[in-house]
C-alpha positions as CSV (number, residue, x, y, z in Angstrom):
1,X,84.0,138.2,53.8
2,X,85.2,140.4,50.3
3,X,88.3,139.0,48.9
4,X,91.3,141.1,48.5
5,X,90.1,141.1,45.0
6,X,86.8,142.4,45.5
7,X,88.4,145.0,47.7
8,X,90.8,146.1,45.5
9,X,88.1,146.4,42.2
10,X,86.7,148.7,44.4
11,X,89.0,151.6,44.5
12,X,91.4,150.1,41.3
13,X,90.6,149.3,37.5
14,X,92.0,146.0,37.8
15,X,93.2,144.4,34.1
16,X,94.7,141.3,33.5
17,X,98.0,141.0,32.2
18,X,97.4,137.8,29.7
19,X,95.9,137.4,26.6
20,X,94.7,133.7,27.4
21,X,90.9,133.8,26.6
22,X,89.6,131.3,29.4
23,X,91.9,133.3,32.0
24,X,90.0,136.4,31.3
25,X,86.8,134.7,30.7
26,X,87.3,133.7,34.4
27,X,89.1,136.9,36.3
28,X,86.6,139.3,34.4
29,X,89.1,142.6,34.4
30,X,88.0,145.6,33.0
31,X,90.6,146.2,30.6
32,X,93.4,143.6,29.3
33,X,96.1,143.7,26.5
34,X,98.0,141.8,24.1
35,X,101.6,141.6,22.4
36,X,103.7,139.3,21.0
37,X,105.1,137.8,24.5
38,X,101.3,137.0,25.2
39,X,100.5,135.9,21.8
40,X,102.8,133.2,22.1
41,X,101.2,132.2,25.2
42,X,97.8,131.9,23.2
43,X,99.6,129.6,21.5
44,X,99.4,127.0,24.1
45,X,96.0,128.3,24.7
46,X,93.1,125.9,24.0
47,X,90.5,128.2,24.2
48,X,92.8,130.1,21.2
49,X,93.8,127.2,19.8
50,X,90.3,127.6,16.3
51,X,91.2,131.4,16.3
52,X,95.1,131.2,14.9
53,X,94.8,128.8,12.6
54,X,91.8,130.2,11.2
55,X,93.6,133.7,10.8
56,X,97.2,132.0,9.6
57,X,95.1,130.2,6.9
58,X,93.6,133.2,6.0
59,X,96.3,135.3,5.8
60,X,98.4,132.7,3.9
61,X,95.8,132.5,0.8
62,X,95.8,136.5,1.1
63,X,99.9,136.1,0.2
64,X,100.6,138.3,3.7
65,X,104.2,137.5,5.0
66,X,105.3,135.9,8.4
67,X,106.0,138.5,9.7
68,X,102.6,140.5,8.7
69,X,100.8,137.5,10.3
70,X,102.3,137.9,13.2
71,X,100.9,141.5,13.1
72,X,97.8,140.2,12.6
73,X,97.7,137.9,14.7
74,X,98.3,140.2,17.8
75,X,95.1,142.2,16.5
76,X,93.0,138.9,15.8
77,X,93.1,138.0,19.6
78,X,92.8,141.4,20.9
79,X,90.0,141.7,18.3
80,X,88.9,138.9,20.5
81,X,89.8,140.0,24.0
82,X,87.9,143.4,23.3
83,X,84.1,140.4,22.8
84,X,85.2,139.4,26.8
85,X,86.2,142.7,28.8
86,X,84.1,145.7,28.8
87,X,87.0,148.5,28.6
88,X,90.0,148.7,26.4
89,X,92.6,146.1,25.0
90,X,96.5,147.6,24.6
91,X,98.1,146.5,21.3
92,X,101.9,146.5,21.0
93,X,103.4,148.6,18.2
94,X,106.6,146.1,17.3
95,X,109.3,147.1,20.0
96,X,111.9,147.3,17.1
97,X,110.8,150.4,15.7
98,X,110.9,152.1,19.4
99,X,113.3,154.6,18.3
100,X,111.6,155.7,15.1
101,X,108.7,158.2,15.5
102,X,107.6,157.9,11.8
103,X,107.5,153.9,11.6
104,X,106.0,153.9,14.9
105,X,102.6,156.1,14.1
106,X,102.7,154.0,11.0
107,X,102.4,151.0,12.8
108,X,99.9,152.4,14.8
109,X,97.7,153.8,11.9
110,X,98.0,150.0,10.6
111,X,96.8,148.0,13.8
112,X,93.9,150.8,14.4
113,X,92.5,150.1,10.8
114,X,92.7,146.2,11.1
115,X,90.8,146.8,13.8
116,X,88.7,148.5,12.1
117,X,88.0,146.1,9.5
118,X,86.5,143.4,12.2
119,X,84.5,146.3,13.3
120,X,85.8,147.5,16.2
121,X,86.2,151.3,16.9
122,X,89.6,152.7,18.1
123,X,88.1,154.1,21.1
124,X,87.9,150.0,22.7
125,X,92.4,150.0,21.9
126,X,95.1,151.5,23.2
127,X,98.1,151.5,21.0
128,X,101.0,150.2,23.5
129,X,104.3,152.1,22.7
130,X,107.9,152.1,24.6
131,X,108.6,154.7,26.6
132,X,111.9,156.1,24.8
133,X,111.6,159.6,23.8
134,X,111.1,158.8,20.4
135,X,107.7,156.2,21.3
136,X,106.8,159.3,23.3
137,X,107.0,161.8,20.6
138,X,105.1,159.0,18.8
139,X,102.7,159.0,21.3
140,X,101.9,162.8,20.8
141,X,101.0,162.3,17.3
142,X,98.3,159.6,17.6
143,X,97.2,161.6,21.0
144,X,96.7,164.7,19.2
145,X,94.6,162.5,16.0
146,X,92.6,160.9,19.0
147,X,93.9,157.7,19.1
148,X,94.6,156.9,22.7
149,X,98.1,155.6,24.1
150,X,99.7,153.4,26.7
151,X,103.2,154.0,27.4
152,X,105.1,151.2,28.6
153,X,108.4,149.8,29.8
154,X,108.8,153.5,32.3
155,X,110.8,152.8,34.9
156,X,111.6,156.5,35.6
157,X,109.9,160.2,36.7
158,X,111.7,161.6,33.6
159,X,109.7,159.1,31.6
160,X,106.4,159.7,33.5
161,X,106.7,163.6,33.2
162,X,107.9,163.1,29.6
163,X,104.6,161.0,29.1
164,X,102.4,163.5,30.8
165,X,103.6,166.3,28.4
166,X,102.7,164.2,25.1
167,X,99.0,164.1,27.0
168,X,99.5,160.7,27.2
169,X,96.0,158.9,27.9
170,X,97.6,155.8,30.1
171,X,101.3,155.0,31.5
172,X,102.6,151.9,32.4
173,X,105.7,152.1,35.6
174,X,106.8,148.5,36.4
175,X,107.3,147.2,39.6
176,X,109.0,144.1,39.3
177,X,111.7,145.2,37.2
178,X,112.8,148.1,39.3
179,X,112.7,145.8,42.9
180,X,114.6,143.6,40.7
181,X,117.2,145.5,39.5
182,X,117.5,147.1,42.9
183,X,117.7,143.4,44.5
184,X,120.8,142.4,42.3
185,X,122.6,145.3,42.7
186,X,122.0,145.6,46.4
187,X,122.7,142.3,47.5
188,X,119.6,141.4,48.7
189,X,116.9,138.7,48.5
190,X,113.9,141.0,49.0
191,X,112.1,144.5,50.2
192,X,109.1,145.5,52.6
193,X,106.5,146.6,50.8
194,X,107.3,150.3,52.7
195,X,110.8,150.0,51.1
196,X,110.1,148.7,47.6
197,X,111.9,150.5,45.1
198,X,109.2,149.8,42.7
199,X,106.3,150.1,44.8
200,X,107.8,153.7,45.5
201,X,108.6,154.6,42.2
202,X,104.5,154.2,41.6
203,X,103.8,156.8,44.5
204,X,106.1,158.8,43.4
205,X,104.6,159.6,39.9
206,X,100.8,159.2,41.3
207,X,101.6,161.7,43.6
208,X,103.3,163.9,40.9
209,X,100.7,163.4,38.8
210,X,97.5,163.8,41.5
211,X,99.4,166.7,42.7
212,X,99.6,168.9,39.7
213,X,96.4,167.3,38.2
214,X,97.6,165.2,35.4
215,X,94.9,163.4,33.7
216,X,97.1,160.7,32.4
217,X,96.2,157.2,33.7
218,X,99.0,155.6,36.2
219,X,99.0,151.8,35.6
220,X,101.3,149.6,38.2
221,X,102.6,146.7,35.7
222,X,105.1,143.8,36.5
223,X,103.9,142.7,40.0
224,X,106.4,140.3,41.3
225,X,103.7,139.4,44.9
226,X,100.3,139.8,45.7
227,X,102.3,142.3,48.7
228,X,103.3,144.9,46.3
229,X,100.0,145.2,44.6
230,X,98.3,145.4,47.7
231,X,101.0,148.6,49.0
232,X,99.5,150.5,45.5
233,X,95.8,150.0,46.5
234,X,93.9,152.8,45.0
235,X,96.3,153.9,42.1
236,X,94.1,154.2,38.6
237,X,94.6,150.8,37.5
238,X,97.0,147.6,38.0
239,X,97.6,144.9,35.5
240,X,98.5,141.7,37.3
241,X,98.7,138.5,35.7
242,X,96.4,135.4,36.4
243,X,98.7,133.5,39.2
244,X,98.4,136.8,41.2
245,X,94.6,137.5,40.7
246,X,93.6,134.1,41.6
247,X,96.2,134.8,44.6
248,X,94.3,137.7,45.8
249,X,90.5,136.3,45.0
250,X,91.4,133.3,48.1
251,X,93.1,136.3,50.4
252,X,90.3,137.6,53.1
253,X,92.2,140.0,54.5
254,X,91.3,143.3,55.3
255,X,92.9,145.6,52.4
256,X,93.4,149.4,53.1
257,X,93.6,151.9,50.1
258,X,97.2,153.5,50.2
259,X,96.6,155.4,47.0
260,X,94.1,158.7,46.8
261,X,94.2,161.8,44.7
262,X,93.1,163.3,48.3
263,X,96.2,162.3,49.7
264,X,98.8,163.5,47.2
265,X,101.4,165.5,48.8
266,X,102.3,167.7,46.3
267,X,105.5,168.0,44.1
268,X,106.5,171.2,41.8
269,X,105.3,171.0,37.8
270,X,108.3,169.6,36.0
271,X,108.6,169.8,31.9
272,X,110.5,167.7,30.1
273,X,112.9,168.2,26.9
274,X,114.8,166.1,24.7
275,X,118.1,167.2,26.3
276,X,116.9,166.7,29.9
277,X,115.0,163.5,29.0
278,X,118.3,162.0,28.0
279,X,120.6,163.1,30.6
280,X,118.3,162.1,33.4
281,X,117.7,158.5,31.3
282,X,121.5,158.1,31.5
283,X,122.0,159.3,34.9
284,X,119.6,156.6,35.9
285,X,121.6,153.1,35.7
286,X,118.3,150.7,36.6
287,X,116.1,152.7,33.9
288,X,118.4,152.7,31.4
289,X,119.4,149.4,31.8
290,X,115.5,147.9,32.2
291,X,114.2,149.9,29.0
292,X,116.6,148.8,27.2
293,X,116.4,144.8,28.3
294,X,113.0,145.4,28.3
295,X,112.9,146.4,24.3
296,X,115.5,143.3,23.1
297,X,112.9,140.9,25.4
298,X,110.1,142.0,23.9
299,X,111.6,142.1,20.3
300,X,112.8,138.1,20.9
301,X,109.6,137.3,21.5
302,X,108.6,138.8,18.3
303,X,111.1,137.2,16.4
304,X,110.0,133.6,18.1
305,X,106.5,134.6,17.3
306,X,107.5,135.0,13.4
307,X,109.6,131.7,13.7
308,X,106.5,129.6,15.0
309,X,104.4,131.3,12.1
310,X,106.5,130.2,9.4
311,X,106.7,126.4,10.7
312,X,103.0,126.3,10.9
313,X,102.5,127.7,7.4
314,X,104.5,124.7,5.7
């Protein structure tokens, strides 16, 4: 009997949402990613443990800031992430500069050439950018100089259609956050996986996207049970963290593909400007509210990151 894992690789480009070197080492995704929030997980990582001290020492004697270590230390263990999966490794451009275009392709420009320098071609990244209109328009630029993109933090079809018009190469919707949201403000304590708001905001842009033959990448993100990844069987890819994917490897139940390109339904073309982008953003409460939370989080853990750099350069 396949797992639901094996099942799911099947018809899914499953990628691990962790940047912990024996995790992947043992899950064996395709693609995986890394960012500041994960980076301080490596911290705690053993299997890390040689890597960041060798590249803070390093980067201490070259006279590099805190705050530039951090930087470089996101790209030292996806520089070491892209040795263990056989597809691509996202890299986080710093979520405070999410609503600045210029500073953003900057940023990007800087973590595609340190890449560079431990030999490792831009075609194995994907530069990881928030999906305001700003990272969008960002997002454009490096598309358009070849260097591929993954959108993140979308919580909307405004963001998704947005995305699709910069010829995004990968989008990230998340799940979790939206049932979330949707929990709290409801009242309640949970959702079929029929009834998900998350799992449905997924179908929604596959469909849109299948429909009128977007070649952007859909990627279900922030999976809060094995039962919502299992209702988007079949979309492009799914990034689900360890606990899930060991989860589904010890399910042997039968798992049926809910997502197709055969089975999209069909919705009209939609376009997206600046104006409309940001009257739909703030006609929408939960995506407003969850890109917003989702920028300050990821910024914290940033900040910590920088913190933890300076104590163990003393």
């Amino acid at each position: 009997m396949h797992s639901v894992l094996d099942q799911l690789r099947k018809m899914t480009v499953v990628v691990a949402d962790t940047g912990e070197v024996e995790a992947v080492k043992r899950l064996r995704p395709i693609d995986c990613t890394t960012n500041p929030s994960l980076v301080l997980a490596s911290l705690q990582d053993p299997a890390s443990e040689d890597l960041v001290a060798r590249e803070i020492e390093t980067a201490r004697k070259m006279g590099l800031s805190p705050e530039q270590i951090a930087g470089t230390l996101t790209v030292a263990v996806g520089a070491k992430l892209t040795q263990l999966v056989p597809g691509r490794v996202s890299t986080e451009v710093d979520a405070r500069l999410s609503f600045d275009t210029d500073a953003s392709v900057e940023r990007a420009h800087e973590i595609i050439a340190d890449y560079a320098e431990r030999g490792i071609g831009k075609e194995r990244i994907l530069i990881k950018l928030a999906a305001t209109w700003e990272g969008i328009r960002a997002a454009q630029v490096l598309q358009d100089e070849g260097i591929d993109c993954n959108l993140t933090l979308l919580f909307s079809i405004a963001q998704a259609v947005a995305c699709a018009d910069a010829g995004a190469f990968l989008i990230s919707p998340f799940v979790g956050r939206i049932t979330d949201w949707h929990k709290k403000h409801a009242g309640r304590d949970a959702y079929a996986p029929h009834e998900d708001p998350g799992v449905l905001s997924v179908m929604r842009i596959y469909d849109h996207y299948k429909s009128n033959g977007i070649n952007t990448i859909v990627m279900g993100a922030s999976f809060r049970n094995t039962d919502q990844i299992k209702a988007l069987a079949g979309c492009d890819n799914l990034t689900i963290s360890p606990k899930l994917l060991d989860e589904l490897a010890r399910d042997e139940a039968d798992l049926r593909r809910a997502l197709s390109p055969e089975t999209a339904t069909g919705s009209a073309t939609k376009t997206m400007d600046e104006v409309k982008f940001r009257w739909d953003m703030n006609a929408d409460a939960m995506a407003t509210e969850k890109l917003a939370e989702g920028i300050r989080n990821f910024h914290t853990d940033h900040v910590r990151l920088i913190e933890i750099v300076s104590l163990r350069m003393r």
